[in-house]
N, C-alpha and C positions, 0 to 999 in steps of 0.2 A: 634567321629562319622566318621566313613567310608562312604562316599559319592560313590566311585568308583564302589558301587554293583548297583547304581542305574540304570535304564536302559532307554531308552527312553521313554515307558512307564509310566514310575514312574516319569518322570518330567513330561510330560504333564499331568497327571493325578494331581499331586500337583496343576499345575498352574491351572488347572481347575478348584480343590476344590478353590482355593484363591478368582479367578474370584466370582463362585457360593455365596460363603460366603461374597465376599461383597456387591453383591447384596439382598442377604438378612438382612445386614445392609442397604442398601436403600431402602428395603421396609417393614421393623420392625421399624425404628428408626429415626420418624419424623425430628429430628434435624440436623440427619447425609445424610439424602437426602436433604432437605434444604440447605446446606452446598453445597452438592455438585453439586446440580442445579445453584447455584449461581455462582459456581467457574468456571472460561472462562475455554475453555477446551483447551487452549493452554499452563495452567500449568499443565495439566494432561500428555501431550504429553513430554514435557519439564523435567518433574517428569520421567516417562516412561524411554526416552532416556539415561537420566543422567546414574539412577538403571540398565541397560543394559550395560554400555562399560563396565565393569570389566567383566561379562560373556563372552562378544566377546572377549573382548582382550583372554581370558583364551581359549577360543575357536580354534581363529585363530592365537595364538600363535606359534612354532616351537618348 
């Protein structure tokens, strides 16, 4: 996979569909909202942050 055609476009546009799509696993899929209402939302951020430094790094790299 060649990743380097993608454009900015196309990654926000991914991360949007991702966003979208799991929202509609939280409002299709009683168990998986359940889940996630329960879960503090400081492992979401925590989760978030982690899945992010490789991007940056690759980002702000030299």
């Amino acid at each position: 996979m060649n990743f380097k055609n993608l454009s900015f476009w196309d990654i926000g546009l991914t991360k949007l569909s991702v966003l979208f799509a799991t929202l509609f696993l939280v409002s299709v899929w009683k168990g998986f909202a359940n889940w996630a209402m329960s879960t503090h939302w400081v492992w979401f951020l925590v989760i978030a942050l982690v899945l992010a430094i490789k991007p940056l790094i690759s980002v702000f790299k030299k």
